[in-house]
N, C-alpha and C positions, 0 to 999 in steps of 0.2 A: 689313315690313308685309304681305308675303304672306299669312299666316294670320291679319290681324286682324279676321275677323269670327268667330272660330272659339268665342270664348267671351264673358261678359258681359264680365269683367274688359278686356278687350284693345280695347272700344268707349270703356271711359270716358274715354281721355286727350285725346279728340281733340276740341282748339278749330283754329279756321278763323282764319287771320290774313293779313290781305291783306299779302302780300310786301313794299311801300314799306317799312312802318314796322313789321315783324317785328325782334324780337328774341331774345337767345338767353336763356328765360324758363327754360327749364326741363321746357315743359309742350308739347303742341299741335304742329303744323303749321303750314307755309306755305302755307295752299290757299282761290286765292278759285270759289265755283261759279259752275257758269256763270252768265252773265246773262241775266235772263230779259225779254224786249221784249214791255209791255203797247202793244198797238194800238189796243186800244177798250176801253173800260172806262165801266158806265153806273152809279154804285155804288149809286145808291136801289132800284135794281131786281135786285141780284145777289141769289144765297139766302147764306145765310151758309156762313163757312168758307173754312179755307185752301184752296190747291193744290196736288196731289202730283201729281209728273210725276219722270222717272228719267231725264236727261239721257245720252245714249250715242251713239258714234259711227253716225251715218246709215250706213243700207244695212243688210245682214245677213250674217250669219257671218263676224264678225273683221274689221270696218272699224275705223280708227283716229281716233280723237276728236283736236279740235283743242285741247285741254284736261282737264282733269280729268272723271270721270264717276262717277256716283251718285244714290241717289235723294234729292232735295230736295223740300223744304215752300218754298212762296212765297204772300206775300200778292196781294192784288187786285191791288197797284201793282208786282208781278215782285220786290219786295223779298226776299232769301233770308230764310227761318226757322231752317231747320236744314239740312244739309249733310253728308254719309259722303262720303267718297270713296273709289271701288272703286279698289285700285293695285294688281291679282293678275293683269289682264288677262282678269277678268270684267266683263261687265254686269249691269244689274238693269233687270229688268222688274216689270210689274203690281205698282207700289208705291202702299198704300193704306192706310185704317185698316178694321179690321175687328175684330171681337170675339173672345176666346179665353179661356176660364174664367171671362165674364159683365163681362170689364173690354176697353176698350177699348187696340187693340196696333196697333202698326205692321208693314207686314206686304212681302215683297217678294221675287222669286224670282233666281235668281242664276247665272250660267254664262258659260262662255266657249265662241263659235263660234252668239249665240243667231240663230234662225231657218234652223237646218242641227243637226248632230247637237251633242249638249254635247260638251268638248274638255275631258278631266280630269275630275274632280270637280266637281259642280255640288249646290247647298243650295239650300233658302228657311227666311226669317228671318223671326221673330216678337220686335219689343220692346214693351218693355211702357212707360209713361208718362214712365221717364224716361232711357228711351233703353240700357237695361239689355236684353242678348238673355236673355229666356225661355225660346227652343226653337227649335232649330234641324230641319228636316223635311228627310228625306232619302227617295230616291228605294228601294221594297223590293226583295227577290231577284232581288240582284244587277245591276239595271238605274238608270242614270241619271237625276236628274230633268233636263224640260225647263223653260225659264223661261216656257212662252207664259200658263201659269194657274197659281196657287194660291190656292185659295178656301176659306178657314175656313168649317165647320158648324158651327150649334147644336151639335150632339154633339160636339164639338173635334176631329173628324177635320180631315181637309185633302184635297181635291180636287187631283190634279194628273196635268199631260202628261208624255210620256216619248217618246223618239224613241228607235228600235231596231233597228238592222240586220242582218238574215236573210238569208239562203239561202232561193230560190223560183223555181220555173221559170215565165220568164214568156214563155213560147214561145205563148200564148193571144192576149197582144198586142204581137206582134211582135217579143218582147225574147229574151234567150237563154233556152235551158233551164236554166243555172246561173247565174242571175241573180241579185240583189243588191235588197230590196225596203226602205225602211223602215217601220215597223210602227207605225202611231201609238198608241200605249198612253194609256189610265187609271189610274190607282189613287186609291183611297182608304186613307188612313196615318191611324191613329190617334195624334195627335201626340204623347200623353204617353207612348209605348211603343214607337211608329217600326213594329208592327205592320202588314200590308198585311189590311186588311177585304176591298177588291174590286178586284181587274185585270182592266181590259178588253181585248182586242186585235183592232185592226181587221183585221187579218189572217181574224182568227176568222169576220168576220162580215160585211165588205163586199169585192163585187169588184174587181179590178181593174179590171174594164171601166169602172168608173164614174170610174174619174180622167180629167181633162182634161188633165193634164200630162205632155207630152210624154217618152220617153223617152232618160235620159241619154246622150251621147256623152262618153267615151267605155263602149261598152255594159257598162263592166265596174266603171263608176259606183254607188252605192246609186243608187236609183228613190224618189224619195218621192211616190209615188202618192195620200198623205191628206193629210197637211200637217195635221196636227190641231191648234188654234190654243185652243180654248176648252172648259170643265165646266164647268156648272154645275145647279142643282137644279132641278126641275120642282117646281111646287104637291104634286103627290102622292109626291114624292120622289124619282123616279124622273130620268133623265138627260140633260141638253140637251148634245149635242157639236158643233164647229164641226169643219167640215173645207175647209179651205182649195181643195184640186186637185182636190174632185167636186164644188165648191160646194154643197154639200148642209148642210144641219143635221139630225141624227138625234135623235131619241130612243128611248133606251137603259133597257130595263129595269135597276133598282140591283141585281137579285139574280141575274138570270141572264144578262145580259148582250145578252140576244134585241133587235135591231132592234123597235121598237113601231111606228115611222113614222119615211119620211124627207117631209123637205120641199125641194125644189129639187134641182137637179142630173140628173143620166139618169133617174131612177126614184123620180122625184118620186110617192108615196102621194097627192097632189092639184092638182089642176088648177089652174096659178096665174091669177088674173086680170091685169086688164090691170096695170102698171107694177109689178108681184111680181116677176115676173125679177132676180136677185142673182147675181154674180159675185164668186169668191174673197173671201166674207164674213169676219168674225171677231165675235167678243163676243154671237150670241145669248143674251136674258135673255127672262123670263119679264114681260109689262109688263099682265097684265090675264087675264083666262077666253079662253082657248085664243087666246093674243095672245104676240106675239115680239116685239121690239124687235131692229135688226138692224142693225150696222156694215156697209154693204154696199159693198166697197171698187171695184168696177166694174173691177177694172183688175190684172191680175196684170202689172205692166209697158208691156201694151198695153191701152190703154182700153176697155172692151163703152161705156158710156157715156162722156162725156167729165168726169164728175165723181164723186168720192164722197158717199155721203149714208145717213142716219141712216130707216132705215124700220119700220113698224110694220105687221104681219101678222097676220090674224086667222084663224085656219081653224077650218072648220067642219067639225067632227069626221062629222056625219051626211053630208053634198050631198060630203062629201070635194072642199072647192073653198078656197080663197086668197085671203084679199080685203087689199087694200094702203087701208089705214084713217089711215096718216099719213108725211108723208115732210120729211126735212129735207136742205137743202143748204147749204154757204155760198154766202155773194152770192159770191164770187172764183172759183167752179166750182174747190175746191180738188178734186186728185185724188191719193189715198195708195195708190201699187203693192203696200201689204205695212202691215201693223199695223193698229189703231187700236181704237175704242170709243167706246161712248155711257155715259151714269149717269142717271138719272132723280131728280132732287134734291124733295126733299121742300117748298117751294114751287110745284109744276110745273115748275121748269123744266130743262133738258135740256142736261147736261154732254158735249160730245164730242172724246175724243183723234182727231187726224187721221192717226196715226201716222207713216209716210216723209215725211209734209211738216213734222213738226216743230210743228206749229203746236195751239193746244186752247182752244175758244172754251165759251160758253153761252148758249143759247136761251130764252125765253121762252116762255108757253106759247103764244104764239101765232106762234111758231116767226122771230120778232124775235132779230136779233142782240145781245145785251148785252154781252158780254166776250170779245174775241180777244186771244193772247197767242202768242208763238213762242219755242223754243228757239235760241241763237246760229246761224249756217250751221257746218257740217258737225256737225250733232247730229241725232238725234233721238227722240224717247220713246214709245216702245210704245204704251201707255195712258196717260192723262191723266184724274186723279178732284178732285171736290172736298167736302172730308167737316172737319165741322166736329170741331178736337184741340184738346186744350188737356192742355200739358207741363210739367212741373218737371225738369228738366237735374237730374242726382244729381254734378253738377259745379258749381262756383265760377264765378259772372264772371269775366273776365281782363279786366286794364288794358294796353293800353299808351300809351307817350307819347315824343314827341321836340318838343323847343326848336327853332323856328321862328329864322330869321336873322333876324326883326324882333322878335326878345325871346318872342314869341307861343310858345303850346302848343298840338299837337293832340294829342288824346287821343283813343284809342280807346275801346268799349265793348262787349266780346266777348260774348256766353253763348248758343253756339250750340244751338237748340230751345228757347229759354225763351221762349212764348207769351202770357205774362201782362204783360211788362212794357211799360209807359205811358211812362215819364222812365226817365230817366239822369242822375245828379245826381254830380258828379265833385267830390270830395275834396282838398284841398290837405293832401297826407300830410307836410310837412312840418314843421307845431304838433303837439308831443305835448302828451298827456293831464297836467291838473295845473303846466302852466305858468302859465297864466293868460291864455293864452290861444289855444282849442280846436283842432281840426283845424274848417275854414271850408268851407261848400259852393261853389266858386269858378265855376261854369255846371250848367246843367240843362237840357236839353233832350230832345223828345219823342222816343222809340224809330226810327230806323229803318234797319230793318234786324238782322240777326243782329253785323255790326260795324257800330255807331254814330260817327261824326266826331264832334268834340265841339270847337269851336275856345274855346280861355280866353287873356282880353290878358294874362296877365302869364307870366311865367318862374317856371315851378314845377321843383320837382327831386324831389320825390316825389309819387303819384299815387294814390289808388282810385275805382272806380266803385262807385256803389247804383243796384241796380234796382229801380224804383220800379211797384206797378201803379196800375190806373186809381183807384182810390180813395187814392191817395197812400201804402199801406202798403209797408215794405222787403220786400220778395221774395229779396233777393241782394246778397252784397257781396263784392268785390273783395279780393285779398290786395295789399298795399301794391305799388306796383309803383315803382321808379328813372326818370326821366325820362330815353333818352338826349339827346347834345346830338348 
């Protein structure tokens, strides 16, 4: 299973079958995802759409998960939809849907060792609607990709980080003369060719002086001075970069690379006002005319504030001044050392990953809590989005079933990413066709979940499912399956 995310073919085989009542079918896995605990949940007021979140072992660089890890689809009520699981001893971050050739794809970045340098070969992956990989994005000339962003453009480029270790003398601040620095890179990949458009390198063009982070022991450590954590696009095209260790957000000319402005951190381009202040941020977006939306994590480990929180920044280009125009917390003062994100849902209201803490709620627009949710303990997920998908699995339902000691059957009802279906209506594969009499639909019951239970009073010995959607047409159907006993 090492290389299986390596081509389309090597995605298709895999159903999810919770271990009890696994058997040896032929087809699939034994793998249940994690489980996901909804804590509040308001449903008249949510925007619509699933949940993407990438379950992974908490911490950074090479923690180990108490379970399986990958990126999963969950409904409102933490129900899985769909489920990979990573078993190469990579992660996946920043898993989302996002656009690629004018169709919507599923999209996710991938490595091992994330939040330090990649360890091996590291990819990001683009599938397309029925879970089939399209393209795979690799990191150019000769450098690594990192997992902290991949961001599809209009122009089907791909925005992405890269961590890179140099030779630098950092005798300037304090460090040795044959020092060890890591370089936080950009690129731009044109996905259909793996082509490199545009490389950035902080090296090029931010000081050292301006990191906050202290320098490694033992001295002969790489240095990661920028922590570069986020890309993305400005209105006029040009570049928003998050950097972790000068707490700063820069923007980046797209052609030449030149600083345009920084905001926050040593040499801050404008005066911040009162409660603009941001430590070790992540996920600046563009939320309005010279407006930022900001994951503002307050706390590399040790708290500046006692909590994380979601703010909104307006600067004025002219008075060169900073005005903090909106701010979000949870009621809990959750506080995330490392990760996270906000989304701006096309309702108003306001999706955000807490990242270290595992946990990914939604706001209303009048910054009311509607939907909290967490990943099991020892997990946790980078980013947390919620974007409305709708899939056709390029796979079959799978049945299975075993004979209860009171005569009874449960029956499963597998078809992991199939979004469409309503019922499940399970088959007594026993009557053939032309007897006189049919195969009979012996239970039906509403969808839930990616494996559905299905309990039927009587002793069957053969089985299929049909997936039924909401207007009652067949979507899907099951190959006969044996009942064991």
């Amino acid at each position: 299973m090492k290389r299986f995310l390596i081509s389309a073919a090597a995605i298709l085989p895999f159903y999810f079958v919770n271990p009890a009542h696994a058997q040896d079918s032929g087809v699939g896995v034994t793998v249940q995802p994690p489980s996901i605990t909804v804590i509040l949940q308001n449903g008249q007021r949510l925007a619509d759409g699933l949940i993407f979140v990438a379950p992974k072992a908490a911490g950074l660089a090479g923690g180990t998960a108490p379970g399986p890890q990958g990126p999963e689809i969950v409904d409102n009520q933490g129900r899985p939809v769909w489920f990979l699981p990573i078993t190469n001893g990579q992660a996946a971050a920043d898993f989302r849907v996002q656009r690629y050739r004018g169709q919507p794809v599923l999209t996710w970045a991938q490595q091992a060792g994330f939040g330090g340098l990649a360890q091996g070969e590291s990819a990001d992956y683009i599938l397309d609607r029925s879970y089939r990989v399209v393209a795979t994005v690799h990191a150019g000339n000769g450098l690594d990709a990192d997992a902290h962003e991949f961001l599809l453009t209009p122009q089907d480029t791909a925005l992405i980080t890269i961590y890179n270790t140099v030779q630098r003398d950092l005798s300037s601040v304090g460090g040795a003369g044959n020092g060890q620095v890591i370089d936080g890179v950009v690129q731009e990949i044109d996905v259909a060719t793996g082509n490199v458009l545009f490389e950035w390198h902080s090296l090029d063009h931010i000081g050292l002086d301006e990191s906050y982070q202290p320098l490694p022991s033992p001295a002969t450590a790489p240095w990661d001075f920028f922590h570069i954590n986020a890309v993305s696009p400005d209105k006029d095209g040009n570049l928003l970069l998050s950097a972790r260790h000068t707490s700063t957000i820069y923007k980046v000319d797209r052609r030449t690379g030149r600083v345009i402005w920084r905001l926050g951190g040593k040499k801050s381009d404008f005066d911040l006002g009162p409660g603009v202040r941001f430590w070790y941020q992540h996920n600046p977006i563009i939320a309005g005319p010279d407006t930022v939306r900001i994951f503002d994590n307050e706390s590399n480990g040790t708290p500046v504030l006692p909590y994380s929180r979601v703010i909104w920044v307006r600067r004025n280009p002219f008075l060169k001044t900073a005005t903090l125009i909106r701010s979000l917390q949870h009621p809990q003062g959750l506080s995330a050392p490392s990760q996270g994100g906000s989304q701006a849902l096309e309702n108003g209201d306001t999706f955000v990953g807490w990242g270290a803490v595992g946990r990914f709620s939604e706001f209303d627009p009048n910054g009311q809590l509607i939907f909290d949710a967490s990943v099991p303990s020892g997990y946790d997920t980078y980013r947390a989005y919620r974007f409305v998908w709708h899939a056709e699995p390029c796979t079959d339902p799978v049945a299975t079933a075993q004979v209860q000691s009171n005569g009874s059957t449960i029956v499963h009802a597998i078809w992991n990413g199939a979004t469409e279906v309503a019922r499940w209506d399970v088959v007594n594969g026993s009557g053939q066709e032309g007897e006189g009499h049919h195969r009979r639909v012996v239970a039906s019951v509403a969808w839930n979940g990616l494996d559905t239970t299905i309990p039927v009073d009587e002793s069957l010995t053969s089985v299929l499912v049909i997936a039924r959607d909401r207007a009652g047409r067949e979507i899907g159907r099951s190959p006969l399956a044996a009942v064991s006993r």
